[in-house]
C-alpha positions in Angstrom: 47.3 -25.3 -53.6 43.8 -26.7 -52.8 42.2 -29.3 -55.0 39.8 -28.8 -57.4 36.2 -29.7 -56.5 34.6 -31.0 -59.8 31.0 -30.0 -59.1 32.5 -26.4 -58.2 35.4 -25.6 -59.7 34.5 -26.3 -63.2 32.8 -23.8 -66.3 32.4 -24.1 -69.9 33.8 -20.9 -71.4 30.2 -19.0 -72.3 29.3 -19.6 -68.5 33.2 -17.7 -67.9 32.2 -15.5 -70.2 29.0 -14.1 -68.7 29.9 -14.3 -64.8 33.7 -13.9 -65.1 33.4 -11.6 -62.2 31.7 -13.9 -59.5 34.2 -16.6 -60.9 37.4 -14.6 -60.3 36.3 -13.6 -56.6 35.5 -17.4 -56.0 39.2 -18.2 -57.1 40.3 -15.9 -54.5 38.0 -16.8 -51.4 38.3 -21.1 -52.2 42.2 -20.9 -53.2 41.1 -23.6 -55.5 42.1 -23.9 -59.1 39.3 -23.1 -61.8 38.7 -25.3 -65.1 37.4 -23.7 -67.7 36.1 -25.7 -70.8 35.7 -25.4 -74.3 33.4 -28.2 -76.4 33.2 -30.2 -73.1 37.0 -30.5 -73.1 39.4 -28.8 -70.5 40.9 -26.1 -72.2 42.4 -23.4 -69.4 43.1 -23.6 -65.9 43.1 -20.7 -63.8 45.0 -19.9 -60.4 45.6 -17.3 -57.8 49.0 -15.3 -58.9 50.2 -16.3 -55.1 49.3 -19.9 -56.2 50.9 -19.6 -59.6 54.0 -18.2 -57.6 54.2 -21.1 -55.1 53.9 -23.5 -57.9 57.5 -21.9 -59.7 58.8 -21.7 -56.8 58.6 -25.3 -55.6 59.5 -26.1 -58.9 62.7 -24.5 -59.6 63.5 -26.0 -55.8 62.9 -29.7 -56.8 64.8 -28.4 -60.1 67.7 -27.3 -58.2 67.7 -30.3 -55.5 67.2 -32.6 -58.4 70.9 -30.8 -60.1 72.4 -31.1 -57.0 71.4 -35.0 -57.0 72.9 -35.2 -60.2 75.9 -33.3 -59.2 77.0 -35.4 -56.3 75.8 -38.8 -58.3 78.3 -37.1 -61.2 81.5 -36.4 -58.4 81.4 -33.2 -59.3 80.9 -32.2 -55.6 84.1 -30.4 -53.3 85.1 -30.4 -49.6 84.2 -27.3 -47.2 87.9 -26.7 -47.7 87.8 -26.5 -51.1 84.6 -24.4 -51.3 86.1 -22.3 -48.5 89.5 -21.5 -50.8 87.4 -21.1 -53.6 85.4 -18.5 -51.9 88.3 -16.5 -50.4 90.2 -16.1 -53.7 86.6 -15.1 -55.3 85.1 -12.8 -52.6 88.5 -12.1 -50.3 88.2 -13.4 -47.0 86.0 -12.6 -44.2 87.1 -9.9 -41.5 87.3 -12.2 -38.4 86.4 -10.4 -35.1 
């Protein structure tokens, strides 16, 4: 996600209001977040949906590494062996060819 550029990327809410159009299709072409404002204080942020989707994306994936940190730091990690066993008896084992 691109940064926001203050002197662009920022509207009061009656300045949404009239030109939400032209505001929407400059969220698409910058790729930039949009502030919108209420009473001179930020009150919404808008993104792209694909933007919106990268951002839950990376953070269930620093969510999940950060499990997996814990995990290991907790010893509740196995061996390939293990996990190999543990698969077998779950899913059967693989056909070897």
């Amino acid at each position: 996600m691109k940064p926001i550029q203050i002197s662009k990327d920022v509207f009061p809410l009656g300045v949404f209001k009239t030109k939400a159009s032209g505001i929407l299709r400059q969220l698409h072409k910058s790729q930039r977040p949009i502030v919108i404002t209420q009473n001179g204080n930020p009150a919404a942020v808008m993104l792209t949906p694909e933007s919106y989707d990268a951002l839950i994306d990376e953070e269930q994936f620093v969510l999940a590494v950060k499990q997996g940190l814990k995990d290991a730091n907790d010893g509740r990690i196995i061996d390939d062996e293990e996990l190999t066993d543990a698969l077998n008896v779950e899913f059967g084992k693989l056909d070897e060819k």
